[in-house]
N, C-alpha and C positions, 0 to 999 in steps of 0.2 A: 504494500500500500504506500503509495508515494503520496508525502504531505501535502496539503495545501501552501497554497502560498501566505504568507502574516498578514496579508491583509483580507485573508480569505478566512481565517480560522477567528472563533469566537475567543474572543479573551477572556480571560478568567478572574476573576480579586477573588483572594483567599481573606476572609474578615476574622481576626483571631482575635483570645484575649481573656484573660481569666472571668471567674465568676464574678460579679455586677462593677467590671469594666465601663460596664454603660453599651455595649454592642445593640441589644434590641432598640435602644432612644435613637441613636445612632442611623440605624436601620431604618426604622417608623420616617425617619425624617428625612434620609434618601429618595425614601420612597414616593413620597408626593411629591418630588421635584421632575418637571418637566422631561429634563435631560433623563432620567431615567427611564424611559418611556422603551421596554424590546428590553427591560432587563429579568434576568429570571435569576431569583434568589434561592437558594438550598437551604434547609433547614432541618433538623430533627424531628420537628411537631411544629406544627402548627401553632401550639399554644405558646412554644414558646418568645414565637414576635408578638405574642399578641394583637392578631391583624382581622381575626375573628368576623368585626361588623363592618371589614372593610372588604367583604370578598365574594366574590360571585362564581361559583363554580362551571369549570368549563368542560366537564364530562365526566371526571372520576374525583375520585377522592386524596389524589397525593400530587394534581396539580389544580391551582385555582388561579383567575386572574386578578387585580387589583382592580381599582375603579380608577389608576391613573396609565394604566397600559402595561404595569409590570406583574410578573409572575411569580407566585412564591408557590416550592414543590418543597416535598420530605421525600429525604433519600427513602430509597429504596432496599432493594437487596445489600446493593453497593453503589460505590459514586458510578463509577461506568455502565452502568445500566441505567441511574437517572440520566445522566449527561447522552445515555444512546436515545433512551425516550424523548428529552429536549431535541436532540435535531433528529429525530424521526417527524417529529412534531413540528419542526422550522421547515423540513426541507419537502413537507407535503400543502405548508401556506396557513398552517392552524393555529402557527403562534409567530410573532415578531421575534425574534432574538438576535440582540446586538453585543448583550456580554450577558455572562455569569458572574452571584455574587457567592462565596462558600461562606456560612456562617457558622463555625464550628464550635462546638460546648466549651465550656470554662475548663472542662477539665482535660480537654482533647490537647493532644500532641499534633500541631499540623504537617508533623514531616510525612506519615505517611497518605496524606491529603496530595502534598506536594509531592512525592512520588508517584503518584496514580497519575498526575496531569502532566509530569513532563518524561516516566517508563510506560504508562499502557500506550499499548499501540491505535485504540481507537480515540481513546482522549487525545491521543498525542496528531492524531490526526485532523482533528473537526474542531479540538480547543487548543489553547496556549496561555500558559501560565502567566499572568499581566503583571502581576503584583502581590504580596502578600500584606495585609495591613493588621498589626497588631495596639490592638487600646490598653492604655496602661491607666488604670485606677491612679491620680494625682493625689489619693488622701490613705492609700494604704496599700501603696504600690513596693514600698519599701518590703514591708512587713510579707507580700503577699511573693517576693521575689526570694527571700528567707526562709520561706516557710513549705512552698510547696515548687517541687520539684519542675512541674510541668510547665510554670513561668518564664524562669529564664530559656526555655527552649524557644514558645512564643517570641521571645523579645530576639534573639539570638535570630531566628528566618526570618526576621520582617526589613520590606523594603521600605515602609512606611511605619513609625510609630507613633501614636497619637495620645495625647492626654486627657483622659478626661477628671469631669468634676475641678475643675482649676480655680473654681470660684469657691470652694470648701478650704480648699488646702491651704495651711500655715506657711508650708515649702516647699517648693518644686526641686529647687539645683542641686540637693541631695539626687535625689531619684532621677533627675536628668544626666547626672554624672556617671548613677551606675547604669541606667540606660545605655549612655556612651561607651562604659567599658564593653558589656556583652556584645552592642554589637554599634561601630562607628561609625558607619557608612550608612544608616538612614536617616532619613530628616526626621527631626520631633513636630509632631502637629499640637495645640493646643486647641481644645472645641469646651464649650458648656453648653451644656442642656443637648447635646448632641445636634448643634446648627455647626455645620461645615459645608465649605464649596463643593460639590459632585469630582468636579478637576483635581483640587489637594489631594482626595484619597483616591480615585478612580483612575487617574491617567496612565495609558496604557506601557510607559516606560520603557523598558530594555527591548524589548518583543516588536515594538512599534518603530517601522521603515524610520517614519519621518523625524521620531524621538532618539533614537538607538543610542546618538552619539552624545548627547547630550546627559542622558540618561545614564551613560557608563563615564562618564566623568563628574556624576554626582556621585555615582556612590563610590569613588575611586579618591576620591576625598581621605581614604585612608589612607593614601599614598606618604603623608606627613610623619605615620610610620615609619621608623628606620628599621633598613634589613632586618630579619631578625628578631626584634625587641619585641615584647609582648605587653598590649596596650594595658593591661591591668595596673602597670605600675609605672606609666603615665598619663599624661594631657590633663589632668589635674589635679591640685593638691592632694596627696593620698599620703595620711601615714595611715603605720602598719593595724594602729589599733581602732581607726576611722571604720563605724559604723556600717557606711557602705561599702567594705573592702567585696570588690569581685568577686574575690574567692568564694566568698559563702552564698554567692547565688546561684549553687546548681551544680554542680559535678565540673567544676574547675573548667569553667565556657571561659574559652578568653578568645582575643581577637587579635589577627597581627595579619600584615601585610610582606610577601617575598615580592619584595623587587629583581631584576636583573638588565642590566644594560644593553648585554652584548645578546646577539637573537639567539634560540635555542633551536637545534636542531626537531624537525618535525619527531622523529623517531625517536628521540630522547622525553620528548613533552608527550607522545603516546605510552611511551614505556612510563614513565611518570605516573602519568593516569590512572593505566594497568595495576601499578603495583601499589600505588597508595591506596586506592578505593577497593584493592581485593585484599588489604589486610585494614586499614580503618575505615573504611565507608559509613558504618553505622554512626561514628563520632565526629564526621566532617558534615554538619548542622547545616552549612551554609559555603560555598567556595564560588569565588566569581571573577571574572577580571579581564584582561587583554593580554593578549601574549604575542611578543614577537617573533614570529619564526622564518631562521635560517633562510628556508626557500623562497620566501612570500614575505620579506620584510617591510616593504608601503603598503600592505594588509593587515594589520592585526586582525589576532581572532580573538572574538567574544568567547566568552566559554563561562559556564555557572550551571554548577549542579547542588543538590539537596540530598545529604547521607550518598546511598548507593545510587540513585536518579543523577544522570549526567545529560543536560539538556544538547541539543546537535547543538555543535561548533557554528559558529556565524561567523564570516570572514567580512568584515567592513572593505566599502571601498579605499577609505584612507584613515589616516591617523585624527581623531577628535583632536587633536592639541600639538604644538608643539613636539612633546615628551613623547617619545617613540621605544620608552622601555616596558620589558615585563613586568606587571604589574596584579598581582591576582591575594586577592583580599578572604582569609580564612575567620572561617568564626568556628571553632573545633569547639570538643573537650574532651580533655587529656589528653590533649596532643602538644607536646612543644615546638615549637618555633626552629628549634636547630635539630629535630630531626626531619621535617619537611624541607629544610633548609640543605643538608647532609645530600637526603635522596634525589633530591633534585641536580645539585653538583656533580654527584657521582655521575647519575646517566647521561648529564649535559657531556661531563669527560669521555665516558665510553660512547657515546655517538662521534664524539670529535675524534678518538682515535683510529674511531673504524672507518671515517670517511678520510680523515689524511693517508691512511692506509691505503685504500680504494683508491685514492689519488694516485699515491707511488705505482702502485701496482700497474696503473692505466700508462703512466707513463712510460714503466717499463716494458708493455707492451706495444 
């Protein structure tokens, strides 16, 4: 099955976030905006957006439409069998669909959400992952990042993080700080009462032709990273006995960026791949970046994958900026910095010596 093209395939927002984050206000208030109009939201029950006296049913009972043109469904068996019924349902005229929004429980883990939409081969075909947006509680986000595991996972995959409740809370720059550490390369959104622009959280980012470049130089922003170093224990004030120390938000998620200068052979950044994602894949939460290779060096390739899910490579027509190095942004845990650092070296070497090899050889032929 050969994919559609990106501008042919329905985008997706992954909406995360622990328990009363504020996602359903959130939602409800998405929903009566115009712009939304051909979107179709996933949920677990119906009750839980609470959308009840706002719904008109359109033949069965696990999809209804809104009164403002959008769709809210409960999954099903699995996501890929809803997401088959939504475009069985597009592509015979019975339902508008422009994007998908994923609304997942407080207590869900989205990585294997996000595995489904960038490994199954029919999602991977008909949708494309847009974004992931996770809402962080601004009045007991601290506590809520401390205390239960599945949090800093949320905050760790998201392209977008959003604050809410802002108008409660005493302080924010704590929790914005360790927001930063788990993961550095999203923008912080602040909303109350759940009134936000449909564009801040919705825009279709990495995945979109006309975005792409822009988009990978926001969140590449970690770049400020030095080789190496692992942002826990900097970008800002942190001593060791400081309240929000990273460490204790979750199985040691920390964030760091490998840069490299000089291009990396293609076969080197394959074998890379290969051999980190078939011994950590379950711990690399988040990986994304541009890489310059060898062959195709006025190309960088995009590349971003989710644990074991490694989304197809995308080869930009030129460099977003200037800066024409490798640059690929990790949000792990338990993984350190120097040995991502280590194994990628190494291969870079042994591709270099098997192609100056290859050279000799040719010549002395």
């Amino acid at each position: 099955m050969v994919a559609l093209s990106l501008s042919s395939q329905v985008p997706v927002v992954v909406m995360t976030g622990f328990l009363g984050a504020g996602k359903t206000t959130l939602l409800k208030k998405l929903l009566c905006r115009p712009e939304l109009q051909g979107t179709a939201v996933i949920v677990n029950e119906f009750g839980e957006i609470g959308l009840d006296h706002d719904l008109l049913e359109v033949g069965d009972e696990t999809v209804v439409e809104l009164d403002g043109g959008c769709l809210c469904c409960t999954v099903r068996s699995d996501l890929t069998d809803t997401l088959r019924d939504l475009h069985r349902r597009h592509a015979t005229g019975d339902i508008e669909l422009k994007r998908v929004i994923i609304e997942t429980t407080g207590l869900a883990d989205p990585a294997p959400i996000l595995a489904t939409l960038l490994g199954d081969a029919y999602a991977g075909h008909y949708f494309r992952l847009a974004s992931v947006v996770t809402l962080v509680d601004a009045v007991n986000g601290l506590a809520t990042l401390d205390a239960h595991i599945e949090a800093p996972r949320q905050v760790a995959v998201a392209d977008r993080l959003v604050l809410t409740k802002i108008d409660l809370a005493v302080e924010v720059e704590p929790l914005q700080a360790a927001l930063r550490s788990l993961n550095p390369t999203a923008p912080i959104l602040r909303v109350n009462h759940g009134e936000a622009e449909p564009a801040d959280l919705l825009e279709d980012g990495l995945f979109d032709p006309a975005t792409r470049s822009a988009d990978v130089q926001a969140w590449l922003r970690a770049e400020w990273l030095a080789p190496g170093d692992d942002h826990e224990h900097h970008d800002h004030p942190h001593d060791h006995d400081h309240h929000h120390d990273v460490n204790r938000h979750g199985e040691d998620i920390r964030a760091f960026c490998v840069r490299r200068d000089e291009p990396i052979p293609t076969a080197a950044f394959e074998a890379f791949m290969n051999v980190l994602w078939d011994m950590r894949g379950a711990d690399l939460l988040r990986v994304k970046g541009l890489v310059c290779l060898s062959e195709e060096p006025d190309k960088p390739l995009v590349f971003h994958a989710v644990q074991h899910a490694i989304h197809p490579t995308v080869s930009l027509g030129n460099w977003p900026s200037a800066d024409r190095s490798t640059r690929i942004v990790f949000i792990v845990r338990d993984i350190l910095p120097s040995q991502v650092e280590t194994m990628l070296d190494k291969l870079t070497a042994q591709a270099n010596d098997t192609g100056a090899q290859s050279a000799i050889a040719g010549k002395a032929g």
